[in-house]
VODRENVO-36319 format. One record per atom (N, C-alpha, C): residue in one letter; x, y, z. Coordinates in pm, whole numbers, padded with zeros to 5 digits, always signed. Example, Ala and Ser with C-alpha at 12.3 -4.5 7.8 and 13.67 -1.06 7.14 Angstrom:
BEGIN
a+01319-00569+00780 a+01230-00450+00780 a+01320-00330+00780 s+01285-00225+00708 s+01367-00106+00714 s+01290+00003+00787 
//
This chain:
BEGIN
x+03062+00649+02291 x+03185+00612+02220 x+03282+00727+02228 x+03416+00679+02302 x+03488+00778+02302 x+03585+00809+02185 x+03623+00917+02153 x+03708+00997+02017 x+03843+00925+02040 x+03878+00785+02054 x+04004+00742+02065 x+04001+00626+01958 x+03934+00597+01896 x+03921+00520+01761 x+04034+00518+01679 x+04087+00435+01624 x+04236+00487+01554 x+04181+00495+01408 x+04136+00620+01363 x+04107+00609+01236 x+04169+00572+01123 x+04328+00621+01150 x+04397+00606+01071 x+04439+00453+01032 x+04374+00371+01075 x+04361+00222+01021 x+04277+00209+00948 x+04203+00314+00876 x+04083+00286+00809 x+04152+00300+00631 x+04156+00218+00580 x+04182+00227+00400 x+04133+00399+00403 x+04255+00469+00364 x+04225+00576+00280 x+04236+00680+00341 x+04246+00652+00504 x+04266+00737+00594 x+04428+00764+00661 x+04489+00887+00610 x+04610+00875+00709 x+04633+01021+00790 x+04725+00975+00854 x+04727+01095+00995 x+04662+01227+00988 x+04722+01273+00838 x+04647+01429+00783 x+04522+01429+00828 x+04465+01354+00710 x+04289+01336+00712 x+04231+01292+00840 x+04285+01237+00914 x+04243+01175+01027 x+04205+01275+01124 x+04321+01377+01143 x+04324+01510+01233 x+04220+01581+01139 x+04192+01638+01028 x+04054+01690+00955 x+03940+01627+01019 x+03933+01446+01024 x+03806+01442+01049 x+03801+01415+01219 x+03881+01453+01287 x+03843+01471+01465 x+03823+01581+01481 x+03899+01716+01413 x+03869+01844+01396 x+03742+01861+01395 x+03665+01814+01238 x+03550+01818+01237 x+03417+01761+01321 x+03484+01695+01426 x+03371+01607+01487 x+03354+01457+01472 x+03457+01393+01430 x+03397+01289+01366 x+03539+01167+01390 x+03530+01195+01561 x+03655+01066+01621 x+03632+00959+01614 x+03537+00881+01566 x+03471+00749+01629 x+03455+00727+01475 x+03444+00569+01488 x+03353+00465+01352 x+03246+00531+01371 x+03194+00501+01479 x+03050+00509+01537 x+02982+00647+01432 x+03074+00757+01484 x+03047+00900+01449 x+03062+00887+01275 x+03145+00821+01184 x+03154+00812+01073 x+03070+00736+01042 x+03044+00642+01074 x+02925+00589+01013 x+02773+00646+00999 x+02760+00704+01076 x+02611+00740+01053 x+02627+00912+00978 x+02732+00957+00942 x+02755+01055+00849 x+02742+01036+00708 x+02733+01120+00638 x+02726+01115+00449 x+02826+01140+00381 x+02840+01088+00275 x+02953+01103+00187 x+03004+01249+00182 x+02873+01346+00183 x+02917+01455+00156 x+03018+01518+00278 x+02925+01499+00397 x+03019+01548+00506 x+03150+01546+00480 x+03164+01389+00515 x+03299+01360+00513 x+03345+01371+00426 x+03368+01392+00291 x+03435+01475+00209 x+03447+01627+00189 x+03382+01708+00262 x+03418+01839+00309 x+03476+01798+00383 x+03421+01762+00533 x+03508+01743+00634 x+03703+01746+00609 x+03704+01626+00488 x+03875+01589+00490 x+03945+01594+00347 x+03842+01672+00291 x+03878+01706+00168 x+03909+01645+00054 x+03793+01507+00049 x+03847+01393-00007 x+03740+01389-00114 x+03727+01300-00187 x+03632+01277-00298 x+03508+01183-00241 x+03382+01241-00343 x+03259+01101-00253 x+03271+01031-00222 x+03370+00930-00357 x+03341+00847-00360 x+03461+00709-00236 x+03569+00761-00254 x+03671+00767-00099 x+03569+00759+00014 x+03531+00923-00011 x+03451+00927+00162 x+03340+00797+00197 x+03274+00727+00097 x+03186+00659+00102 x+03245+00510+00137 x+03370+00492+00060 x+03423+00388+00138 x+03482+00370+00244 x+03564+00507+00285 x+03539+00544+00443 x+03468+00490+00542 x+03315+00547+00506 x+03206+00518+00553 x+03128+00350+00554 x+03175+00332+00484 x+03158+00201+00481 x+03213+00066+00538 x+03341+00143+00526 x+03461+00035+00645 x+03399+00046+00775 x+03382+00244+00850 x+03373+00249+00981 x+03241+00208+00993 x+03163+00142+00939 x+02988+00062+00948 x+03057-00038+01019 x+03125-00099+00921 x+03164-00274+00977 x+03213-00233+01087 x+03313-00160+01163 x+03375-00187+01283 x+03302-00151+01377 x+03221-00035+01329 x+03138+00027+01425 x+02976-00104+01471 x+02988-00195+01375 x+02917-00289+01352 x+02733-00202+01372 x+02758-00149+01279 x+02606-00074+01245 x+02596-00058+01110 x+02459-00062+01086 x+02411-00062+00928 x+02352-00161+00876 x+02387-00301+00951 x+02324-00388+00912 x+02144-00451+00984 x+02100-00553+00957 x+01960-00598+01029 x+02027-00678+01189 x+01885-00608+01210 x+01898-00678+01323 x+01763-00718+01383 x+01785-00855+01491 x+01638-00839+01528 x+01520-00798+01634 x+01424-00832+01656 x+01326-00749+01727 x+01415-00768+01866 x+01495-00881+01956 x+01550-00878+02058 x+01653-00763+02072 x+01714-00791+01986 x+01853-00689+01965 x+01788-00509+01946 x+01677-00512+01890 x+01630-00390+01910 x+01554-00342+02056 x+01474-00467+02101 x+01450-00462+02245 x+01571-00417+02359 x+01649-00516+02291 x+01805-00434+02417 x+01821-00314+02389 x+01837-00285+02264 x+01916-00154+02227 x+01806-00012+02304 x+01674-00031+02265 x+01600+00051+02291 x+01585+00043+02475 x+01622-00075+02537 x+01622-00122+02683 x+01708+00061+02730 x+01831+00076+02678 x+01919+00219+02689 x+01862+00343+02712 x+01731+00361+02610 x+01641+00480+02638 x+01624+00546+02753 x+01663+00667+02814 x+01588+00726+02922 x+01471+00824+02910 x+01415+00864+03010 x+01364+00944+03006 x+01355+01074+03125 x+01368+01169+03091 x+01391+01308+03123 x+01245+01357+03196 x+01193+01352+03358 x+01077+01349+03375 x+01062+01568+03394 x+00975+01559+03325 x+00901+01745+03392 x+00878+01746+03505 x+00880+01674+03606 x+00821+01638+03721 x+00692+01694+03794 x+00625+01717+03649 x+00450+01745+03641 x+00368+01602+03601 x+00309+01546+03701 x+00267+01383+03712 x+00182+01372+03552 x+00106+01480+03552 x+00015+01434+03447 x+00068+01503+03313 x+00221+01496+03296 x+00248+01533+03184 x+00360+01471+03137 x+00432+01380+03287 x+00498+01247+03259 x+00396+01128+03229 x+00282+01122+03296 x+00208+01023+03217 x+00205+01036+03051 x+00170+01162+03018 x+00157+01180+02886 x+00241+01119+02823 x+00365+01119+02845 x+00469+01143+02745 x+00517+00986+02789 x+00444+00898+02866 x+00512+00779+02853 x+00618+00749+02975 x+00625+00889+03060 x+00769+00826+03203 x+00812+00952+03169 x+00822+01095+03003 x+00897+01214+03055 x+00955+01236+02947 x+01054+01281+02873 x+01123+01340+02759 x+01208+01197+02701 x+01153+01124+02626 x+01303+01028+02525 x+01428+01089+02490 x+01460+00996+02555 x+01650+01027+02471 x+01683+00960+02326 x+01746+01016+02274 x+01781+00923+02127 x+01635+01013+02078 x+01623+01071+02049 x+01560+01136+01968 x+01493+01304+02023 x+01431+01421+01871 x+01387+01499+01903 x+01218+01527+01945 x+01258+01600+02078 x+01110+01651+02120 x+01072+01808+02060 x+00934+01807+02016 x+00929+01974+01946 x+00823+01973+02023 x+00810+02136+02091 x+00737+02145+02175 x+00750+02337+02078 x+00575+02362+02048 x+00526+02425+01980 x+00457+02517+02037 x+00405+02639+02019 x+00280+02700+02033 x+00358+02883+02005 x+00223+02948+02045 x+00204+03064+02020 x+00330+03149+02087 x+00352+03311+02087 x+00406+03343+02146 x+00341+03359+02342 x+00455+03320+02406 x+00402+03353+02554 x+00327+03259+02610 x+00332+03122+02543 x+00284+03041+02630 x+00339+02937+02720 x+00486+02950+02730 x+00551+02926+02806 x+00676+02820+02733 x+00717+02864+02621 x+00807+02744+02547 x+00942+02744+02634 x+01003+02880+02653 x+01123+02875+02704 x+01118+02836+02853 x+01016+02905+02927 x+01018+02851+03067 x+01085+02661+03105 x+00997+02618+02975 x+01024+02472+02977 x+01147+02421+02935 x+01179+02473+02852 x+01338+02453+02809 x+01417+02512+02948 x+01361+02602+03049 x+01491+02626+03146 x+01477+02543+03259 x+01356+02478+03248 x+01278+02372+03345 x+01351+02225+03372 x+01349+02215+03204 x+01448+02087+03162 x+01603+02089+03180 x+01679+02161+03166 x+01792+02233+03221 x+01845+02174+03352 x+01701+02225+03431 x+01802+02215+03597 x+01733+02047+03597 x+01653+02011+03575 x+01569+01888+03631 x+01699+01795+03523 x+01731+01810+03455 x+01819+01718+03353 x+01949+01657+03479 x+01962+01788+03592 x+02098+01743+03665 x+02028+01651+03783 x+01930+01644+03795 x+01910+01505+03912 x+01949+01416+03851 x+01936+01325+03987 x+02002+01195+03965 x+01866+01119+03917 x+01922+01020+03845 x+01793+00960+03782 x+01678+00899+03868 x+01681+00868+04023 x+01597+00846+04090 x+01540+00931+04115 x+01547+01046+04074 x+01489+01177+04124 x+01434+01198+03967 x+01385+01172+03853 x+01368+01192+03724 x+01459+01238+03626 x+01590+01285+03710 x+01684+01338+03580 x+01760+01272+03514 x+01906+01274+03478 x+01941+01231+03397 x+02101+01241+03417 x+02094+01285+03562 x+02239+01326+03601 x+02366+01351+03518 x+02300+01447+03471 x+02409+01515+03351 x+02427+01622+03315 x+02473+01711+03253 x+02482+01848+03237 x+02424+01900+03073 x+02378+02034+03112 x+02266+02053+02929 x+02373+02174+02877 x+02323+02167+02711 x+02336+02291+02617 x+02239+02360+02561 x+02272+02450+02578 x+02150+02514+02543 x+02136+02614+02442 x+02116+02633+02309 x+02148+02697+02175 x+02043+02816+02220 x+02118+02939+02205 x+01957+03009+02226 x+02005+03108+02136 x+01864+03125+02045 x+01868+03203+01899 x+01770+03277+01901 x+01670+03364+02023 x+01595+03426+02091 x+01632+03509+02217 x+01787+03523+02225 x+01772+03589+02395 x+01691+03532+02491 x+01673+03420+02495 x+01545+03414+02585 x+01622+03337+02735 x+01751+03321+02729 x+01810+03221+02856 x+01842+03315+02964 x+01798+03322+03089 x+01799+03375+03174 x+01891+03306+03276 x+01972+03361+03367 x+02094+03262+03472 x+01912+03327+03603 x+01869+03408+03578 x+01779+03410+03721 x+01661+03344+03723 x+01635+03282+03635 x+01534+03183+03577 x+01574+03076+03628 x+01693+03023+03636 x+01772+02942+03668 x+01716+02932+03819 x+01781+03017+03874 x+01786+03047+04016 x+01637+02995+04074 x+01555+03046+04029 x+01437+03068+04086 x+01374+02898+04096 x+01390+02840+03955 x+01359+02690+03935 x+01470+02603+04031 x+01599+02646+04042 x+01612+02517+04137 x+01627+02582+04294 x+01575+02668+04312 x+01531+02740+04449 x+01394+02656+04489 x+01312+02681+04348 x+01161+02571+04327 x+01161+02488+04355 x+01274+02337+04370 x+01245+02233+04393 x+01182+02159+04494 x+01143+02110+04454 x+01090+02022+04649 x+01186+01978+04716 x+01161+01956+04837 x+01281+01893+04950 x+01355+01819+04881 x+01290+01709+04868 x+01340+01529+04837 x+01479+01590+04699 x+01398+01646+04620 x+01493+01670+04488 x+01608+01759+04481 x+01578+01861+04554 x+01674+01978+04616 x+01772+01920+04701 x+01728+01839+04789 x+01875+01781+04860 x+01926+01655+04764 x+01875+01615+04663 x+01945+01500+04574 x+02059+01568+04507 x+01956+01718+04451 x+02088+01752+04385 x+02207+01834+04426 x+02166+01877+04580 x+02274+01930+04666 x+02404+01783+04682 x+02351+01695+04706 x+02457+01563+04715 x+02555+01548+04590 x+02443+01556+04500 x+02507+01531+04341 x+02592+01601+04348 x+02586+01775+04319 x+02708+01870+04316 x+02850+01892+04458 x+02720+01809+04528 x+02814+01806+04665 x+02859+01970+04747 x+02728+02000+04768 x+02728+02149+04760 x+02646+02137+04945 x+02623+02262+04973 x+02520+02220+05109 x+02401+02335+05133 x+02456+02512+05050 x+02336+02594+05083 x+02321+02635+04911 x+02196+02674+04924 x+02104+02671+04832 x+02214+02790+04731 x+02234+02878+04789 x+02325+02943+04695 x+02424+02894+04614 x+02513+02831+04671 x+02623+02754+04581 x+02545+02656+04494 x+02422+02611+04506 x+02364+02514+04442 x+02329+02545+04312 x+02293+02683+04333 x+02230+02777+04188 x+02358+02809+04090 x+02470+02820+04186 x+02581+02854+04076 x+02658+02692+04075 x+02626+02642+04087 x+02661+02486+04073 x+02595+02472+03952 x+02456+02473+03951 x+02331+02406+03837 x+02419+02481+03710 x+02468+02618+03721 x+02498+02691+03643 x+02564+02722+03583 x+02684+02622+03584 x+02778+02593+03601 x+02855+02442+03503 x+02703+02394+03510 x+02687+02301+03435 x+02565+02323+03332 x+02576+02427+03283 x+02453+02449+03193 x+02562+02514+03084 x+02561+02466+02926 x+02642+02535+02839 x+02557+02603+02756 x+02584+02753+02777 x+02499+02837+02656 x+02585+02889+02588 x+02513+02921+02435 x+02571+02973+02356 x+02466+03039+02275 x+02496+03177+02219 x+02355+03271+02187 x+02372+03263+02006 x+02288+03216+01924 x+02303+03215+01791 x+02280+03324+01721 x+02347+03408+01619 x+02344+03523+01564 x+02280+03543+01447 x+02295+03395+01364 x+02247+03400+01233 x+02214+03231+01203 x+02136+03181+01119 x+02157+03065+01099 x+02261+02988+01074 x+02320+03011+01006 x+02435+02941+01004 x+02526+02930+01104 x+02548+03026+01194 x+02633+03011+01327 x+02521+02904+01405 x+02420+02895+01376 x+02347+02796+01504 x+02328+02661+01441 x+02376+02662+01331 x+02359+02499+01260 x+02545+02472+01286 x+02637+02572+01312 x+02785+02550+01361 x+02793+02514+01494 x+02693+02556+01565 x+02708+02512+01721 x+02633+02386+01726 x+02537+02362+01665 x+02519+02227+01647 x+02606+02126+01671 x+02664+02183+01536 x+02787+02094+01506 x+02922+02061+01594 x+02908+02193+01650 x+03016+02157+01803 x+02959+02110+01911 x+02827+02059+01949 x+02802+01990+02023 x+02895+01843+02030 x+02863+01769+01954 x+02938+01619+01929 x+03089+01648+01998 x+03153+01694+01931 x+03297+01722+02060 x+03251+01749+02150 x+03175+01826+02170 x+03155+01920+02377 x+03139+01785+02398 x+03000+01710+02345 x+02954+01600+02409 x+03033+01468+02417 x+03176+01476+02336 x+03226+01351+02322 x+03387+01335+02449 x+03383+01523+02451 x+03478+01497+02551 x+03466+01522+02670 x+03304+01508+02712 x+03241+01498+02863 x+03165+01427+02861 x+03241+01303+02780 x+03135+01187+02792 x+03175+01062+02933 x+03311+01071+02976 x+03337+01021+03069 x+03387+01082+03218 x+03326+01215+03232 x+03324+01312+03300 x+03246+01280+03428 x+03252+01366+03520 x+03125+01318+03627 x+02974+01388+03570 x+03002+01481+03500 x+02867+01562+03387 x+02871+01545+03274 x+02842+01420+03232 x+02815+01434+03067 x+02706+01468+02980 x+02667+01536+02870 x+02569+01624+02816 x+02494+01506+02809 x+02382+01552+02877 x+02248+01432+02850 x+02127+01539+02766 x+02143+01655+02760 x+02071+01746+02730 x+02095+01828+02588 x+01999+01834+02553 x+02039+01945+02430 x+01905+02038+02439 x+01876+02202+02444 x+01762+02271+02400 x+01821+02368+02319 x+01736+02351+02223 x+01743+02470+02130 x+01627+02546+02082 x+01608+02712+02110 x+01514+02788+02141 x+01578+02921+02070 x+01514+02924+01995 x+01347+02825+01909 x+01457+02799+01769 x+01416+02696+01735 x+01472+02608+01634 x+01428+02686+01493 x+01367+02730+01477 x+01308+02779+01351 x+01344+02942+01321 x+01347+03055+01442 x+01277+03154+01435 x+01416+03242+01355 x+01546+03182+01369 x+01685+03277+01264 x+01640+03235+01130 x+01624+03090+01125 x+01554+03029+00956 x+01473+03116+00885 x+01378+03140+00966 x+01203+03156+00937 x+01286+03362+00875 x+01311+03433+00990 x+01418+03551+00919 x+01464+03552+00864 x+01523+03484+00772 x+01689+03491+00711 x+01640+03448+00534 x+01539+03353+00565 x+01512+03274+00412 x+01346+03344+00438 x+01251+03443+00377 x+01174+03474+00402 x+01109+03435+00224 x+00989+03416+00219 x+00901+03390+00099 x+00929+03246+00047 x+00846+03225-00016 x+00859+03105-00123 x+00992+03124-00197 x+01033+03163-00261 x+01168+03179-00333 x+01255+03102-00231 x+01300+03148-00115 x+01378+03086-00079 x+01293+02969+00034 x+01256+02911+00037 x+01189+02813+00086 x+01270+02676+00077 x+01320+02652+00000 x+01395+02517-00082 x+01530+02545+00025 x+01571+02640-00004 x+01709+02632+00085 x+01705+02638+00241 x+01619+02756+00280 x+01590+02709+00408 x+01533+02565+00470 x+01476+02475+00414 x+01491+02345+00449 x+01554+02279+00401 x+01621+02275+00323 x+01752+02245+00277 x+01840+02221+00431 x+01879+02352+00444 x+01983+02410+00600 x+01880+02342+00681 x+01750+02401+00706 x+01741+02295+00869 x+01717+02138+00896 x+01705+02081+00747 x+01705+01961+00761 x+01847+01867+00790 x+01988+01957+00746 x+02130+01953+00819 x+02090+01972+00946 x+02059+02121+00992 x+02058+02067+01156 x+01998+01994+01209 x+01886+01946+01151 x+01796+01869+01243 x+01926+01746+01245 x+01938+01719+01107 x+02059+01563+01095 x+02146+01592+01208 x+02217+01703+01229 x+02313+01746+01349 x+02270+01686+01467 x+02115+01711+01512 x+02087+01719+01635 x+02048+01597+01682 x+02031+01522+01571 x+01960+01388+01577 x+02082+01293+01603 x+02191+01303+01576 x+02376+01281+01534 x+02396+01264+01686 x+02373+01372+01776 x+02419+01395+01946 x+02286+01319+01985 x+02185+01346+01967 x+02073+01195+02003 x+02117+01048+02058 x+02148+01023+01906 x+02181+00922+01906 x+02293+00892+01958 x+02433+00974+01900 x+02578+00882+01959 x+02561+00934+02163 x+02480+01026+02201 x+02514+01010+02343 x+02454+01001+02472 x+02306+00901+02387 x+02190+00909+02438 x+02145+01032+02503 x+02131+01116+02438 x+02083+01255+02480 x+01908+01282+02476 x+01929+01354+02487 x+01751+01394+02500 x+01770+01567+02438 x+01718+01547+02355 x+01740+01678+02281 x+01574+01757+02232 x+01580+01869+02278 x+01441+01943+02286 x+01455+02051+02223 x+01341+02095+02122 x+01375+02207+02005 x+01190+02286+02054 x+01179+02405+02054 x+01090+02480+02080 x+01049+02531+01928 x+00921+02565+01876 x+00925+02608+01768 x+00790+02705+01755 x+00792+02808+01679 x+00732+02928+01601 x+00616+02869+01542 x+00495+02938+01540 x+00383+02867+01453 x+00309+03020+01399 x+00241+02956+01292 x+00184+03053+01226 x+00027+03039+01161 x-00040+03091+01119 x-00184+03086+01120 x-00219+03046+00966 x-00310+02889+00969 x-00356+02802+00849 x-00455+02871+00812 x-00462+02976+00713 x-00599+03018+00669 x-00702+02913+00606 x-00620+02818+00605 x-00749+02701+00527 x-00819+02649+00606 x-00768+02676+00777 x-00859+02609+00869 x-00982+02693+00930 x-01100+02583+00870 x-01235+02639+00875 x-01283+02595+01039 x-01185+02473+01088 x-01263+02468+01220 x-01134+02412+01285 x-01154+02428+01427 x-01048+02371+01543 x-00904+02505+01512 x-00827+02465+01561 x-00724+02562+01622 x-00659+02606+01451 x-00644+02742+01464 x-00584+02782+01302 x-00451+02752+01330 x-00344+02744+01450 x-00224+02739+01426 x-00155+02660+01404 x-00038+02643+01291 x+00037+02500+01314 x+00189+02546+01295 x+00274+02410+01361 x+00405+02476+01344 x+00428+02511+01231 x+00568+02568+01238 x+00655+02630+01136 x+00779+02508+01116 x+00832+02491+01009 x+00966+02413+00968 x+00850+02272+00824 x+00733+02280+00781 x+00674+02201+00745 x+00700+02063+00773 x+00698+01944+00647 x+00738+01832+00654 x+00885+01768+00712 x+00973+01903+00686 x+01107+01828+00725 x+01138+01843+00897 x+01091+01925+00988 x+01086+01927+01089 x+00972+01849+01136 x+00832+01810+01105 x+00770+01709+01098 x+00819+01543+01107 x+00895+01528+01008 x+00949+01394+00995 x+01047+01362+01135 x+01153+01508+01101 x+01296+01467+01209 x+01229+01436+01331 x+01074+01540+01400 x+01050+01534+01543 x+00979+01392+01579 x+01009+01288+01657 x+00958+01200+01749 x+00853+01226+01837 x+00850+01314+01883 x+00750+01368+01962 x+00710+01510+01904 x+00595+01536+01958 x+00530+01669+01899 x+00455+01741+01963 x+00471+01792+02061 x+00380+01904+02190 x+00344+01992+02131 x+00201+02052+02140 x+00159+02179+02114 x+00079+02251+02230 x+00135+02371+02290 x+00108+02400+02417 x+00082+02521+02375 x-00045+02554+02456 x-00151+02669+02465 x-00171+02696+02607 x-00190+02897+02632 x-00287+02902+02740 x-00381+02877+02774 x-00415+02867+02920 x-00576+02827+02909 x-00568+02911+03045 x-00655+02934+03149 x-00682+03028+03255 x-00539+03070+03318 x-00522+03218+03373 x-00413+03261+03453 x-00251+03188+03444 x-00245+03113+03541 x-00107+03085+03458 x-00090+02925+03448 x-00226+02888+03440 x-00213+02735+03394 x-00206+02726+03203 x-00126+02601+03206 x-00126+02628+03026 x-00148+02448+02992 x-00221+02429+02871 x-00241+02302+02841 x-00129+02274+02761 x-00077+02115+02757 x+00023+02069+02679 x-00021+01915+02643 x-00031+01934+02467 x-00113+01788+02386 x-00027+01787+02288 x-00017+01585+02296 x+00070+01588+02261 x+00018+01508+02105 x+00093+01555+01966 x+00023+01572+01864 x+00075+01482+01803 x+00203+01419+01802 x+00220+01312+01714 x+00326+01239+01838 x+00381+01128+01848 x+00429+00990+01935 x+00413+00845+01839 x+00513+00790+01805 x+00534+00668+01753 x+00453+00597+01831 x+00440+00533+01960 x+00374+00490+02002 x+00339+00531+02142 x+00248+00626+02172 x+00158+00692+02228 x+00034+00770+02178 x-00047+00723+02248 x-00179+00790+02195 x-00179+00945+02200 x-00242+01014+02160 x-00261+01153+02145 x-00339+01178+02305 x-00346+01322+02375 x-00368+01360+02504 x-00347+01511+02530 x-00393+01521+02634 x-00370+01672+02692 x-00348+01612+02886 x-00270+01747+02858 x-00251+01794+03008 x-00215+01902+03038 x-00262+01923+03185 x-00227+02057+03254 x-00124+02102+03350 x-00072+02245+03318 x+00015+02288+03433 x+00026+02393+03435 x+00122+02426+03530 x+00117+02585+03576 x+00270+02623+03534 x+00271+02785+03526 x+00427+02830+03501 x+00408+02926+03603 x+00529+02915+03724 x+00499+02966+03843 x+00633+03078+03926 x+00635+03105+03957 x+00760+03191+03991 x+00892+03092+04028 x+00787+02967+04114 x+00923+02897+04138 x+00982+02762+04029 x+00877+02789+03901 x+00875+02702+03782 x+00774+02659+03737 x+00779+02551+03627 x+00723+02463+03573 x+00621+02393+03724 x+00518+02366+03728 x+00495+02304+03842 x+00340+02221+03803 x+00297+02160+03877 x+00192+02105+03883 x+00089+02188+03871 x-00080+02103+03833 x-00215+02186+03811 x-00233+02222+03963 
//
């Protein structure tokens, strides 16, 4: 949905407020509707209870909010893509590869390869979808230093023939060099300083993503690495516990917001820490408790296992069974056992 909605036909809305709430992100019914009273009354400086009827008009036009049935959800969900690793036995896992319209949390220790995969997903996001991607361009929140442009290099240097010349066509490029600063070119980073600046870039996703939505690269991608670890610093002990999920349960709402309005595929890496209550099987579990629990759709927890193969099981899936699989993290990437 593009930001050309005339809001200002909406009861209660005029030109002022209107420019407040495109400012803020929020051009579309579409985009107002699935927002909260509260937003949108920061957003435009209005009262709840206004903002709620706001919100309530742009439902009806946006024609969401109401029931619908199992067909109409069959179509709707028909839209879903999926984002393949192009590791066979870890697209089986996952059903065909990464869902769009919702978050993937992909977990484990330090050094077992979280970011590799987030830079994996990156370049593989710009094939064309016969090739597993998603022919689109990613963002990438990084609140770890951990984004490398030669990481880059090396993974789509990695590709196999077939995929390497798909995406030489795509960019319309012909030697491998221009290809790397092509991929790179279409990759948006931005380095987070504190929590709150990375729950703001969040929030500027939805514009990035709304005004390269009819682009030849529109954001099909979102990673954010590591989702937890400015939080987990910033709000330390029980005392502040309440507020720090408080704040990341906004971003998660943020991230889930670009999910949904742009069928994205959005991937969050996360921090874990050691269950002293566990008397048997693995002591570690993520970090962010129940509220990063709930927001994630999918749930990877990836461990080493010999040299530079690493296992990846997948721990919770609406509908997929639980599993493991194997792969390698290799100079020229993410790659097969």
């Amino acid at each position: 949905m593009a930001a050309t909605d005339e809001l200002e036909t909406l009861t209660g809305v005029g030109p002022t407020t209107a420019e407040k709430l495109r400012a803020a992100g929020f051009g579309s019914y579409r985009q107002l509707a699935i927002a909260s009273p509260t937003e949108i009354a920061t957003a435009a400086e209005l009262g709840e209870l206004v903002a709620g009827d706001i919100i309530d008009e742009a439902r009806e036009r946006a024609e969401l909010g109401g029931f619908e049935t199992g067909v109409d959800l069959l179509e709707r969900r028909s839209k879903i893509e999926k984002l393949q690793w192009l590791v066979p036995a870890v697209d089986v896992l996952l059903g065909g590869g990464v869902e769009s319209q919702s978050i993937t949390e992909v977990y484990g220790a330090y050094g077992t390869g979280k970011s590799q995969i987030t830079h994996q997903l990156v370049v593989n996001a710009q094939l064309p979808r016969e090739h597993g991607g998603l022919g689109g361009s990613a963002v990438f929140i990084d609140s770890e230093n951990t984004f490398r442009p030669g990481r880059i290099d090396d993974m789509v240097r990695g590709l196999d023939g077939s995929a390497k010349t798909a995406m030489m066509d795509r960019h319309g490029v012909e030697t491998e060099t221009d290809l790397v600063e092509a991929v790179l070119d279409t990759i948006y980073v931005a380095e987070a300083f504190n929590a709150n600046h990375q729950m703001l870039l969040a929030e500027k996703i939805t514009d990035l993503a709304t005004r390269s939505a009819e682009t030849r690269w529109p954001i099909r991608l979102v990673c954010v690495d590591s989702l937890t670890g400015l939080f987990r610093a910033e709000y330390p002990g029980r005392g502040n516990l309440a507020e720090r999920q408080q704040k990341l349960n906004k971003h998660l709402h943020d991230l889930v917001r670009v999910a949904t309005l742009h069928n994205a595929v959005v991937v969050v890496t996360n921090q874990v820490q050691s269950n002293p209550d566990a008397f048997f099987g693995d002591p570690t579990r993520p970090i962010g408790g129940n509220v990063l629990g709930h927001a994630s759709t999918f749930r990877l927890y990836l461990r080493r296992s010999k040299k530079d193969k690493r296992i990846i099981k997948l721990v919770d899936a609406p509908n997929l069974p639980d599993g493991e699989a194997v792969f390698r993290i290799t100079g020229d990437g993410v790659k097969p056992e």
